[in-house]
N, C-alpha and C positions, 0 to 999 in steps of 0.2 A: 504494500500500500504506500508506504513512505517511498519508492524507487520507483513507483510510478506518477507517484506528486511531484516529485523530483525533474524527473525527465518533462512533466506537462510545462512547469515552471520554466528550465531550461528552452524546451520548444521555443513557448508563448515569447520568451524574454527576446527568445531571434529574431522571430515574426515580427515585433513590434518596433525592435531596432533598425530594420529596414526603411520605413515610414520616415524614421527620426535621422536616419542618418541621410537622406535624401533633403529633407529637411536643412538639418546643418548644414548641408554643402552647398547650396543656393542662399542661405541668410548670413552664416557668420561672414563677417569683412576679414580680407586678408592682411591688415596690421591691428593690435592692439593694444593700448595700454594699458599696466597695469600695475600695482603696486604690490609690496611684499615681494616682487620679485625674487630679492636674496631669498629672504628668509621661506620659500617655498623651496629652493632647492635645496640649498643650506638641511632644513627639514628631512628632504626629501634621501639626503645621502647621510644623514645620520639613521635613517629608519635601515636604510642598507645599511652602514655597518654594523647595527646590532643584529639584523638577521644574518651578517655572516658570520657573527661571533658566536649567537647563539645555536645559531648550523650547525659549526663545525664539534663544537662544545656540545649536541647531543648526535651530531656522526658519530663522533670518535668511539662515542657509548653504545652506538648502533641502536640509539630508540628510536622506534618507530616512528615518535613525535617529532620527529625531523623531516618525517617524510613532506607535511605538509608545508613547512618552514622553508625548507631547500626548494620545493616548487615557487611559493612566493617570491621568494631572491633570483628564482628564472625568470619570472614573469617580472619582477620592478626594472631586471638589467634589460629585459629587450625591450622594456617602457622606455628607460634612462638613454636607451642608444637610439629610441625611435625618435624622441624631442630633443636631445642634442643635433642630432642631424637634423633634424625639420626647420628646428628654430634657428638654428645656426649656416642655414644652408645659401645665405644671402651676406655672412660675416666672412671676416676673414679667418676665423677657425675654421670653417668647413671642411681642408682635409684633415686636419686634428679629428672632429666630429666624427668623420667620414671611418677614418684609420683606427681612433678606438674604439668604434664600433666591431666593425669587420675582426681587427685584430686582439681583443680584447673581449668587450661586455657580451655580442653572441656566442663566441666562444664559450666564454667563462660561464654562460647562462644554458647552455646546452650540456656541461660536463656537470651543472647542479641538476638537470634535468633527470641527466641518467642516473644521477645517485642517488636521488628521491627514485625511481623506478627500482632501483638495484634494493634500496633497503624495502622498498616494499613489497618485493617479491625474494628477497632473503629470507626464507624458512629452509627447516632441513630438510632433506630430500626426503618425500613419506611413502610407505610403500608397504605392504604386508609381507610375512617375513614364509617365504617360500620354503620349500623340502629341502632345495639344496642349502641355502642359510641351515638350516638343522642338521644338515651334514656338517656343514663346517664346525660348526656350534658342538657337536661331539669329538671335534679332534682336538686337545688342547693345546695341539702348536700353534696354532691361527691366535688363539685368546692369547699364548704366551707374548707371542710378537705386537701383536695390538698393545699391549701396554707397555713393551716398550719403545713406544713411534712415541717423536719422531726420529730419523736417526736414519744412513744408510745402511745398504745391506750388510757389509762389513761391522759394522756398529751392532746390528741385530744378531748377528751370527755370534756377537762375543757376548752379547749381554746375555741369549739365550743357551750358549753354549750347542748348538745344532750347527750343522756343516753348514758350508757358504749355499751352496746348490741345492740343499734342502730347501733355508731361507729364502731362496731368490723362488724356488717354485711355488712355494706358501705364499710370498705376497705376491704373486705373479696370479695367480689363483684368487688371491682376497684385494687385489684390481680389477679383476674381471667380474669380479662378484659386487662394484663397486662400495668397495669398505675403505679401500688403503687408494693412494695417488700419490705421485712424486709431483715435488715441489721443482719450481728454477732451478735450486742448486742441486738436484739430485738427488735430495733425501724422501724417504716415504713416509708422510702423515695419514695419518686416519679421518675419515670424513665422519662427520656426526651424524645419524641418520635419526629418523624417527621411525619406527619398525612396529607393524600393528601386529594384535595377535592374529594368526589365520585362523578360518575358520572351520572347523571338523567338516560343516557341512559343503563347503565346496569340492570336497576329497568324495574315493569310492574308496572300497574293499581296505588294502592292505596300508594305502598312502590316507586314509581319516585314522587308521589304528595309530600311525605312525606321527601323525598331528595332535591325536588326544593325549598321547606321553607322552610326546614336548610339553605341550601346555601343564599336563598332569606334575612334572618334574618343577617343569618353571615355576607354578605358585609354590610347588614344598620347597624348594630352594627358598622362595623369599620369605615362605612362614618362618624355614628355618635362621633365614637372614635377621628380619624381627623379632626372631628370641632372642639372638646373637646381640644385639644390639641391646635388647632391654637389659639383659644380663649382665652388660656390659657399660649400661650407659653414663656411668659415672667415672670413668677412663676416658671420656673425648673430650675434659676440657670445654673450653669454646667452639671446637670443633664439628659439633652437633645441637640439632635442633627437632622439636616438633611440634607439632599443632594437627590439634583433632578439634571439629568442630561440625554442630549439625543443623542445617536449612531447610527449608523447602523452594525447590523452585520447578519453572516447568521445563520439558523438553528442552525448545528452546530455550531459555535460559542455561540449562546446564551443558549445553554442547558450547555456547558462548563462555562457561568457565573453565571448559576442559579448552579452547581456542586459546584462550589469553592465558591459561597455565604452558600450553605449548609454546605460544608465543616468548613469553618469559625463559623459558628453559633454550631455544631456539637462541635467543640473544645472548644466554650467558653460554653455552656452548662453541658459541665464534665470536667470543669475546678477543680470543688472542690464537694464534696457531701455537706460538714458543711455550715451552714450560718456562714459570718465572721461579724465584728462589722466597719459598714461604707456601707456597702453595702444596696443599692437598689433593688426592683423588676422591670422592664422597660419593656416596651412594644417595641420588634423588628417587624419592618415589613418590607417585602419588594416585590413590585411590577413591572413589567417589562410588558409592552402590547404597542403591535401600536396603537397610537393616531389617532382620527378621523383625514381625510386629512386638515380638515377644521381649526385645533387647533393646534398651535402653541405646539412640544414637549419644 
Protein backbone atom coordinates (compact mmCIF):
# COMPACT_ATOMS: atom_id res chain seq x y z
CA UNK A 1 0.00 0.00 0.00
CA UNK A 2 2.78 2.59 1.11
CA UNK A 3 4.84 1.43 -2.44
CA UNK A 4 2.09 2.10 -4.40
CA UNK A 5 1.30 5.67 -2.66
CA UNK A 6 4.69 6.06 -3.31
CA UNK A 7 5.05 5.41 -6.89
CA UNK A 8 1.25 7.48 -7.44
CA UNK A 9 3.00 10.44 -5.74
CA UNK A 10 6.40 10.07 -7.69
CA UNK A 11 4.02 9.73 -11.03
CA UNK A 12 1.61 12.79 -10.38
CA UNK A 13 4.95 14.81 -9.12
CA UNK A 14 6.35 14.30 -13.14
CA UNK A 15 3.12 14.87 -14.65
CA UNK A 16 2.69 18.01 -13.09
CA UNK A 17 6.31 19.37 -13.42
CA UNK A 18 5.89 19.31 -17.16
CA UNK A 19 3.16 22.18 -17.19
CA UNK A 20 5.41 24.01 -14.68
CA UNK A 21 8.55 23.66 -16.39
CA UNK A 22 7.15 24.96 -19.70
CA UNK A 23 5.90 27.57 -17.65
CA UNK A 24 9.21 28.73 -16.24
CA UNK A 25 10.84 28.73 -19.55
CA UNK A 26 8.71 31.33 -21.28
CA UNK A 27 8.37 33.65 -17.98
CA UNK A 28 11.55 33.62 -15.81
CA UNK A 29 13.84 36.61 -17.53
CA UNK A 30 17.33 35.79 -18.21
CA UNK A 31 19.30 38.06 -15.71
CA UNK A 32 18.54 38.41 -12.01
CA UNK A 33 19.14 40.00 -9.16
CA UNK A 34 19.55 39.19 -6.04
CA UNK A 35 20.70 39.23 -2.73
CA UNK A 36 22.26 36.92 -0.09
CA UNK A 37 24.10 35.84 -3.00
CA UNK A 38 27.20 34.81 -0.78
CA UNK A 39 25.60 33.62 1.98
CA UNK A 40 23.48 31.07 -0.38
CA UNK A 41 26.60 29.54 -1.48
CA UNK A 42 28.80 30.04 1.32
CA UNK A 43 25.60 27.81 2.86
CA UNK A 44 25.37 25.87 0.34
CA UNK A 45 29.11 24.37 0.44
CA UNK A 46 29.10 24.09 4.07
CA UNK A 47 25.87 21.78 3.86
CA UNK A 48 28.45 19.73 1.48
CA UNK A 49 31.10 19.54 3.74
CA UNK A 50 29.23 18.19 6.47
CA UNK A 51 27.69 15.49 4.26
CA UNK A 52 31.19 14.59 3.25
CA UNK A 53 32.30 14.28 6.78
CA UNK A 54 29.45 12.73 7.95
CA UNK A 55 29.63 10.10 4.73
CA UNK A 56 32.71 9.11 5.11
CA UNK A 57 32.50 8.87 9.00
CA UNK A 58 29.41 6.25 8.72
CA UNK A 59 31.26 4.54 5.39
CA UNK A 60 34.04 3.67 7.18
CA UNK A 61 31.56 1.90 9.62
CA UNK A 62 29.65 0.43 6.75
CA UNK A 63 26.12 1.74 8.03
CA UNK A 64 23.69 1.41 6.15
CA UNK A 65 22.66 5.06 7.10
CA UNK A 66 25.16 6.39 4.71
CA UNK A 67 23.57 4.95 2.09
CA UNK A 68 21.06 7.72 1.84
CA UNK A 69 23.72 10.55 2.95
CA UNK A 70 26.36 9.41 0.01
CA UNK A 71 23.31 9.67 -2.42
CA UNK A 72 22.51 13.32 -1.29
CA UNK A 73 26.28 14.59 -1.65
CA UNK A 74 25.71 12.91 -5.58
CA UNK A 75 22.84 14.69 -6.05
CA UNK A 76 24.09 18.41 -4.23
CA UNK A 77 27.76 17.82 -6.56
CA UNK A 78 25.88 17.45 -9.93
CA UNK A 79 23.59 20.54 -8.45
CA UNK A 80 26.86 22.55 -7.54
CA UNK A 81 28.44 21.78 -11.16
CA UNK A 82 25.14 22.31 -12.84
CA UNK A 83 24.94 26.26 -11.49
CA UNK A 84 28.43 26.84 -11.50
CA UNK A 85 28.48 26.22 -15.10
CA UNK A 86 25.07 27.83 -15.97
CA UNK A 87 25.76 30.96 -13.83
CA UNK A 88 29.19 31.30 -14.63
CA UNK A 89 28.81 30.58 -18.26
CA UNK A 90 28.91 34.33 -19.51
CA UNK A 91 32.08 35.12 -16.77
CA UNK A 92 35.22 34.68 -17.12
CA UNK A 93 35.48 31.58 -14.94
CA UNK A 94 33.61 29.50 -17.36
CA UNK A 95 36.57 27.13 -18.19
CA UNK A 96 37.30 26.96 -14.24
CA UNK A 97 33.38 26.01 -14.01
CA UNK A 98 33.56 24.08 -17.17
CA UNK A 99 36.81 21.95 -15.89
CA UNK A 100 35.65 21.37 -12.35
CA UNK A 101 32.96 20.14 -13.34
CA UNK A 102 33.98 17.46 -15.86
CA UNK A 103 37.17 16.98 -13.82
CA UNK A 104 36.01 16.99 -10.56
CA UNK A 105 32.26 17.38 -8.94
CA UNK A 106 30.71 14.52 -11.67
CA UNK A 107 33.29 12.53 -11.19
CA UNK A 108 33.44 12.79 -7.42
CA UNK A 109 29.48 12.51 -7.48
CA UNK A 110 29.36 9.20 -9.53
CA UNK A 111 32.09 7.30 -7.37
CA UNK A 112 29.48 8.54 -4.19
CA UNK A 113 26.94 7.08 -6.31
CA UNK A 114 28.38 3.72 -6.56
CA UNK A 115 29.09 3.43 -3.00
CA UNK A 116 25.77 4.25 -1.72
CA UNK A 117 24.62 1.22 -4.22
CA UNK A 118 27.60 -0.90 -3.03
CA UNK A 119 26.67 -0.41 0.79
CA UNK A 120 23.23 -1.09 -0.05
CA UNK A 121 23.53 -4.07 -1.61
CA UNK A 122 26.56 -5.24 0.80
CA UNK A 123 24.99 -8.34 2.50
CA UNK A 124 26.44 -11.78 2.77
CA UNK A 125 26.15 -13.88 0.10
CA UNK A 126 22.70 -16.01 1.22
CA UNK A 127 22.20 -19.36 0.20
CA UNK A 128 20.94 -22.71 1.76
CA UNK A 129 23.47 -24.82 2.76
CA UNK A 130 23.53 -27.96 0.15
CA UNK A 131 24.71 -31.86 0.56
CA UNK A 132 27.89 -31.08 -0.76
CA UNK A 133 28.53 -28.18 2.15
CA UNK A 134 27.65 -31.21 4.47
CA UNK A 135 30.37 -33.02 2.94
CA UNK A 136 32.77 -30.73 3.58
CA UNK A 137 31.32 -29.84 6.98
CA UNK A 138 32.28 -33.79 7.83
CA UNK A 139 35.82 -33.46 6.92
CA UNK A 140 37.66 -31.43 9.59
CA UNK A 141 40.44 -30.33 7.33
CA UNK A 142 38.27 -27.64 5.42
CA UNK A 143 37.06 -26.32 9.21
CA UNK A 144 40.87 -26.63 10.40
CA UNK A 145 42.01 -24.24 7.44
CA UNK A 146 39.06 -21.84 7.66
CA UNK A 147 40.24 -20.77 10.98
CA UNK A 148 43.36 -20.25 10.07
CA UNK A 149 42.61 -17.77 6.85
CA UNK A 150 43.89 -15.49 6.22
CA UNK A 151 47.33 -16.47 5.21
CA UNK A 152 48.90 -18.23 2.18
CA UNK A 153 49.18 -21.79 1.33
CA UNK A 154 52.51 -22.02 2.73
CA UNK A 155 51.27 -20.38 5.93
CA UNK A 156 48.31 -22.84 6.12
CA UNK A 157 50.36 -25.94 5.49
CA UNK A 158 52.59 -24.99 8.78
CA UNK A 159 49.81 -23.73 10.93
CA UNK A 160 47.85 -26.82 10.00
CA UNK A 161 50.74 -29.18 9.97
CA UNK A 162 49.12 -31.06 6.41
CA UNK A 163 51.29 -31.31 3.27
CA UNK A 164 51.42 -28.31 0.87
CA UNK A 165 49.29 -30.22 -1.83
CA UNK A 166 46.81 -31.54 0.53
CA UNK A 167 46.37 -27.78 1.44
CA UNK A 168 46.39 -26.31 -1.86
CA UNK A 169 43.59 -29.08 -2.84
CA UNK A 170 41.31 -28.39 0.29
CA UNK A 171 41.16 -24.67 -0.54
CA UNK A 172 41.01 -25.27 -4.13
CA UNK A 173 37.93 -27.32 -3.31
CA UNK A 174 36.56 -24.65 -0.42
CA UNK A 175 36.91 -21.96 -3.75
CA UNK A 176 34.87 -23.68 -5.75
CA UNK A 177 32.44 -24.22 -3.10
CA UNK A 178 32.66 -20.44 -2.70
CA UNK A 179 33.91 -20.39 1.16
CA UNK A 180 37.69 -19.21 0.72
CA UNK A 181 39.16 -16.58 -2.27
CA UNK A 182 42.46 -15.15 -2.79
CA UNK A 183 43.01 -11.62 -2.15
CA UNK A 184 45.61 -9.03 -4.50
CA UNK A 185 48.47 -10.21 -2.67
CA UNK A 186 47.83 -13.89 -2.99
CA UNK A 187 46.62 -14.94 0.31
CA UNK A 188 43.36 -16.85 0.83
CA UNK A 189 40.50 -15.40 3.04
CA UNK A 190 37.33 -16.65 3.85
CA UNK A 191 34.19 -15.09 2.74
CA UNK A 192 31.39 -14.74 5.36
CA UNK A 193 28.22 -16.34 4.14
CA UNK A 194 24.94 -16.44 5.50
CA UNK A 195 23.80 -20.35 5.09
CA UNK A 196 20.11 -21.21 5.67
CA UNK A 197 19.16 -24.59 7.05
CA UNK A 198 18.00 -26.95 4.03
CA UNK A 199 15.02 -28.34 4.13
CA UNK A 200 14.22 -32.35 4.63
CA UNK A 201 11.58 -31.66 2.55
CA UNK A 202 13.05 -30.75 -0.62
CA UNK A 203 15.30 -34.09 -0.56
CA UNK A 204 13.92 -37.91 -1.49
CA UNK A 205 14.90 -41.24 -0.03
CA UNK A 206 18.50 -41.43 1.19
CA UNK A 207 19.74 -37.40 0.43
CA UNK A 208 16.36 -36.17 3.32
CA UNK A 209 17.94 -39.15 5.72
CA UNK A 210 21.03 -37.56 5.10
CA UNK A 211 19.61 -33.74 5.75
CA UNK A 212 17.74 -34.79 8.97
CA UNK A 213 21.28 -35.77 10.64
CA UNK A 214 22.80 -32.73 9.64
CA UNK A 215 20.23 -30.68 11.12
CA UNK A 216 19.69 -33.50 13.97
CA UNK A 217 23.73 -33.17 14.85
CA UNK A 218 23.64 -29.35 14.33
CA UNK A 219 21.19 -28.38 17.05
CA UNK A 220 22.87 -31.11 19.60
CA UNK A 221 26.16 -29.48 18.89
CA UNK A 222 24.61 -26.13 19.81
CA UNK A 223 22.52 -27.42 22.89
CA UNK A 224 25.79 -28.85 23.74
CA UNK A 225 27.52 -25.60 22.97
CA UNK A 226 24.81 -23.77 25.55
CA UNK A 227 25.61 -25.99 28.25
CA UNK A 228 29.29 -25.26 27.56
CA UNK A 229 28.84 -21.94 27.93
CA UNK A 230 26.52 -21.70 30.96
CA UNK A 231 28.88 -23.87 32.71
CA UNK A 232 31.34 -22.00 31.88
CA UNK A 233 30.02 -18.44 31.97
CA UNK A 234 31.99 -16.87 34.42
CA UNK A 235 35.45 -17.50 32.64
CA UNK A 236 34.73 -14.91 29.61
CA UNK A 237 35.20 -11.90 31.59
CA UNK A 238 33.88 -9.09 29.21
CA UNK A 239 34.10 -11.36 26.71
CA UNK A 240 30.56 -12.43 26.70
CA UNK A 241 27.04 -11.57 26.68
CA UNK A 242 23.26 -12.36 26.72
CA UNK A 243 19.95 -11.32 26.58
CA UNK A 244 16.78 -13.24 26.58
CA UNK A 245 13.78 -11.43 26.09
CA UNK A 246 9.83 -12.00 25.13
CA UNK A 247 7.33 -10.13 22.43
CA UNK A 248 4.64 -10.46 20.48
CA UNK A 249 4.71 -9.56 17.13
CA UNK A 250 3.24 -10.55 13.72
CA UNK A 251 4.67 -12.38 10.75
CA UNK A 252 5.80 -9.42 9.24
CA UNK A 253 7.18 -7.88 11.88
CA UNK A 254 9.23 -10.68 12.83
CA UNK A 255 10.89 -11.49 9.40
CA UNK A 256 11.69 -7.47 9.79
CA UNK A 257 13.63 -8.59 13.17
CA UNK A 258 15.26 -11.55 11.84
CA UNK A 259 16.38 -8.71 8.54
CA UNK A 260 17.82 -6.20 10.67
CA UNK A 261 19.59 -8.87 13.02
CA UNK A 262 21.10 -10.19 9.78
CA UNK A 263 21.67 -6.85 8.72
CA UNK A 264 23.66 -6.03 11.87
CA UNK A 265 25.79 -9.25 11.85
CA UNK A 266 26.25 -8.66 7.82
CA UNK A 267 28.11 -5.33 8.95
CA UNK A 268 30.15 -6.46 11.63
CA UNK A 269 31.37 -9.45 9.65
CA UNK A 270 33.08 -7.11 6.97
CA UNK A 271 33.87 -4.90 9.24
CA UNK A 272 37.67 -5.50 8.48
CA UNK A 273 39.23 -8.48 6.23
CA UNK A 274 42.97 -8.38 8.71
CA UNK A 275 42.97 -9.98 12.12
CA UNK A 276 43.76 -6.81 14.54
CA UNK A 277 45.63 -7.41 17.95
CA UNK A 278 42.96 -7.77 20.86
CA UNK A 279 40.56 -9.26 19.13
CA UNK A 280 38.45 -12.57 19.71
CA UNK A 281 36.78 -15.21 17.80
CA UNK A 282 32.95 -15.49 19.43
CA UNK A 283 30.31 -17.54 18.91
CA UNK A 284 27.00 -15.34 17.64
CA UNK A 285 23.71 -16.91 17.97
CA UNK A 286 20.42 -16.06 17.66
CA UNK A 287 17.19 -17.65 18.07
CA UNK A 288 13.56 -16.51 17.89
CA UNK A 289 10.45 -19.50 18.16
CA UNK A 290 7.05 -19.74 20.12
CA UNK A 291 7.47 -21.31 23.32
CA UNK A 292 5.52 -24.25 24.30
CA UNK A 293 2.16 -22.68 25.85
CA UNK A 294 3.11 -24.41 29.00
CA UNK A 295 6.74 -22.41 29.55
CA UNK A 296 7.15 -19.41 30.72
CA UNK A 297 8.85 -17.05 27.55
Amino acid sequence: MIRRLLLTVLAGAAVLLVPWTVYLAHTLPDRYDTGQWRAAWVGFDVALLLCFAVGAWLGMRRRRTAVPLLSATSAMLCCDAWFDVVLGWTSAERRTSVALAVFVEIPVAVVLAFAARRLLSDALPRRSVTLRDIELRDDPRYQWMTRELPGDTETVARRTGLARTEVTECLNTLRDNGFVRRDRKGNWIAIPQDLREPRPEDYDGAERERVVAFLDEKYANEVALLSWAATHRDDFGPWATAQRTSTRLTETEFRELDAEYRELIARYCRRRRRPVAGEKELSVRFYAFPPPETVLA
